[in-house]
N, C-alpha and C positions, 0 to 999 in steps of 0.2 A: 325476425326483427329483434326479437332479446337476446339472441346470439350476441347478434353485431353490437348491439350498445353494450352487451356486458364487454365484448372484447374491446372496444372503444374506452371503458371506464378505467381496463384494466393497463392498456395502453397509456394513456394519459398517467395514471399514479407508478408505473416506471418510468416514464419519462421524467417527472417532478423526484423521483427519487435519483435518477443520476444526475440531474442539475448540482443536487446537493452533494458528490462524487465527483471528485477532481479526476484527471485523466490515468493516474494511479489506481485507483479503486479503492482509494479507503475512504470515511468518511471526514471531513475538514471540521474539528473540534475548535480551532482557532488560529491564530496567525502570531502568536508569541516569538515562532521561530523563523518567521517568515525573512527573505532576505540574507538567514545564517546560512554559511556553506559548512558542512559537517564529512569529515572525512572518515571512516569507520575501517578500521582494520581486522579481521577477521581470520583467526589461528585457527588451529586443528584442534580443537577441544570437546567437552561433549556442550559446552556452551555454546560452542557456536550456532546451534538449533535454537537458540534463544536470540540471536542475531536477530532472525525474519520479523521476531515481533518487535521487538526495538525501532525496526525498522519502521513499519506501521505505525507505530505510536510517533515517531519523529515527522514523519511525511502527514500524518493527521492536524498538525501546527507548522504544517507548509514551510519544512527545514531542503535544503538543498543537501542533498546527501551523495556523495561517492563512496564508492565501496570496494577498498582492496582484500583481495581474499590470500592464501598459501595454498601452496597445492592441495596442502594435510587439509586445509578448511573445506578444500571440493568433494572432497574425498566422505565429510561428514553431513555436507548439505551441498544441493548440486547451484551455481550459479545463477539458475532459470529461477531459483525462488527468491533473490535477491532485486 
């Protein structure tokens, strides 16, 4: 029986933590950008690994983002983390 309530408990408080988790996976800090459409362009640099968090931090104030990459940019981070 402490099994099942501890897995029940632990149920329950992931479940209240993805509530707070948009379908992106990051957490929603606020909605400042919400409604903006943001189009991000993405070169072959060693910056572009700095992209991914940008990225997260934009989508955390629920910005509408698209993202064009260059080849050279695939080449430095692959698409899947975009």
């Amino acid at each position: 029986m402490y099994i099942f309530n501890r897995f029940a408990f632990e149920r329950r408080l992931v479940r209240e933590y993805m509530r707070e988790m948009d379908d992106l996976g990051v957490e929603i800090k606020g909605d400042s950008l919400k409604d903006k459409k943001i189009l991000l362009g993405i070169t072959g640099g060693i910056a572009a690994t700095q992209s991914v968090k940008l990225l997260r931090e934009l989508r955390r104030y629920q910005a509408e983002i698209s993202v064009i990459m260059t080849d050279a940019a695939q080449k430095v981070i692959t698409p899947l983390a975009i």
